[in-house]
C-alpha positions in Angstrom: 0.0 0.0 0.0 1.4 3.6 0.7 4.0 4.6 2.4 3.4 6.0 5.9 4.8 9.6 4.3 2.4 10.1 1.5 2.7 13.5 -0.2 0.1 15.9 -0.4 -0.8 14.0 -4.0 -1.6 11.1 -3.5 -3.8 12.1 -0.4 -5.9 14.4 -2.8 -6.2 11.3 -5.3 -7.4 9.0 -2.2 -10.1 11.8 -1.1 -11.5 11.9 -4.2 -11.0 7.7 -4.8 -13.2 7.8 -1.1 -15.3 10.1 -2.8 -16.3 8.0 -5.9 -16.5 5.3 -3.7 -18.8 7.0 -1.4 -21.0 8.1 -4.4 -21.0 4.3 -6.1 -22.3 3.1 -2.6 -25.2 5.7 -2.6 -27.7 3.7 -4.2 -26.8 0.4 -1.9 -23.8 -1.4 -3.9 -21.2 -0.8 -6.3 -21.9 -1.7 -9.7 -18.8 -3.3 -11.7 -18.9 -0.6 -14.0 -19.0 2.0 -11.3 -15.7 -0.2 -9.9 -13.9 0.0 -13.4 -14.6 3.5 -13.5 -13.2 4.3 -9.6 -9.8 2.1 -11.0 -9.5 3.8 -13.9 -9.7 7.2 -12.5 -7.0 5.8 -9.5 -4.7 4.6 -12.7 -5.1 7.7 -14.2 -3.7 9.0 -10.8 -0.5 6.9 -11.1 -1.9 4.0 -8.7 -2.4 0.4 -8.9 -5.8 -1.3 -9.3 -4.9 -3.1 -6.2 -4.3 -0.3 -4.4 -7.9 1.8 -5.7 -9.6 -1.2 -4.5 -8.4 -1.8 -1.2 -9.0 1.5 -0.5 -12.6 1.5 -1.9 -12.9 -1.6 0.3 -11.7 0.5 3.5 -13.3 3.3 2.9 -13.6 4.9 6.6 -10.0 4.7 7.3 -9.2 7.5 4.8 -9.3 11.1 5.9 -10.6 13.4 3.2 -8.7 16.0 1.1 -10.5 18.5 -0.4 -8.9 20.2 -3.6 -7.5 23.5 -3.1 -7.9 24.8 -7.0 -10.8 25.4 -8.8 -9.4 23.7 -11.4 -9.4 20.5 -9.1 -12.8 21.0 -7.7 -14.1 21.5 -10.7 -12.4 18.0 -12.1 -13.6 16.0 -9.1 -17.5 16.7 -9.3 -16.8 16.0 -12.7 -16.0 12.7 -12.3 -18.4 12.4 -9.2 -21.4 13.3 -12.3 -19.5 10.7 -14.9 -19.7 8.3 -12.5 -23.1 8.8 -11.2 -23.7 8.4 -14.9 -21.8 5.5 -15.3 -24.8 2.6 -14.6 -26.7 4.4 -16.9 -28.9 4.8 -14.3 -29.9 8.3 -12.1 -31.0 7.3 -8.6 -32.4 10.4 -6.7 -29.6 9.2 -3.9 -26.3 9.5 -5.9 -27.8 12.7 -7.5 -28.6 14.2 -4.1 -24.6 12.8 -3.3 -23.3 14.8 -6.3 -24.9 18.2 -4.9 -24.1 17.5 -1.4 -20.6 16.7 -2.9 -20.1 19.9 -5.3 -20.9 22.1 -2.1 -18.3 20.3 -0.4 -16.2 21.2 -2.9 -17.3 24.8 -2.5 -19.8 25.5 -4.9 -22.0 27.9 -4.0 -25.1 26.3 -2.6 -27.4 28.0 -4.8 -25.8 26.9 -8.3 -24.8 23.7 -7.5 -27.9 21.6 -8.8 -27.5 23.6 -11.6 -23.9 22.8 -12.1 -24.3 19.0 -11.5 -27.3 19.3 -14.6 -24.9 21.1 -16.4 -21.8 18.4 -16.2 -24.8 16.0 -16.5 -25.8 17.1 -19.6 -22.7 17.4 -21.2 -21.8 13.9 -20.7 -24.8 12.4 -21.9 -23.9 14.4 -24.6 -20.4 13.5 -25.2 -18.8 16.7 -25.1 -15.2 16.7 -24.0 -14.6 17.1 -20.7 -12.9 20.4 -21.5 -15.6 21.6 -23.2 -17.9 21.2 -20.4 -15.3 22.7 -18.1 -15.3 25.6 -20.0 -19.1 26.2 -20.5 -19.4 25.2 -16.6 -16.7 28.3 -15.8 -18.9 30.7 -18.0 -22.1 30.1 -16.5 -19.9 30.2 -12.6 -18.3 33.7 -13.4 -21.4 34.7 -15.4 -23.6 34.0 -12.5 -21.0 35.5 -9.9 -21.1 32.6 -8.2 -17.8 30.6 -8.6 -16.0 29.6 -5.5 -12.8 31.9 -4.4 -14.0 34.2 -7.6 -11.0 32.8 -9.7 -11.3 30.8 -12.8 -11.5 26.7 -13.1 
């Protein structure tokens, strides 16, 4: 596993791993898809599948990190909608999760269902994620509402 002296890194990529996994668990189990999905955002991360799912397995013995960017916040509810998505099903749970989540994050509470429709949307759609990003930070600084006032 990891190292007693992780870096700063690697504990962001395990808060958002215990995110996903917390958000694949919303509507009762974890789908295999919703699995594949949490290891391949982990690999994308530089870890090993081993690794993602042992720690989705222990899930309470990790101590959240929240992003400190926009840019990192905004990439993290992102995947939180993607995989919501991911089943191909909505449950009212795991969308509830996402909007609980994005105010985590430090969304503004009033946009954030909004902002979870938005990224919704746009991956139903198959727009790029950097597409969506960039619509998503247009209707945040249009809307003066955009955590910390600075751009994703």
């Amino acid at each position: 596993m990891f190292g007693l002296f992780e870096n700063e890194q690697t504990k962001k990529v395990k808060s958002h791993l215990m995110n996903l996994a917390a958000l694949a668990k919303a509507d009762g189990h974890i789908d295999e898809r919703e699995m594949n999905f949490i290891v391949a955002v982990g690999k994308k991360n530089g870890m090993r599948a081993d690794d993602v799912r042992s720690i989705v397995a222990n899930s309470g013995a990790v101590n959240l990190v929240l992003p400190d960017n926009d840019s990192e916040r905004f990439d993290q509810i992102f995947d939180l909608v993607d995989m919501m998505l991911a089943d191909g099903i909505v449950d009212d749970h795991e969308m509830d999760f996402c909007i609980g989540m994005a105010e985590k994050l430090g969304f503004r509470k009033a946009i954030v269902g909004v902002l979870v429709r938005k990224i919704s949307i746009g991956v139903k759609d198959g727009l790029p994620r950097e597409q969506i990003k960039t619509e998503s930070e247009s209707f945040l600084n249009y809307n003066g509402t955009h955590p910390k006032g600075s751009g994703l």
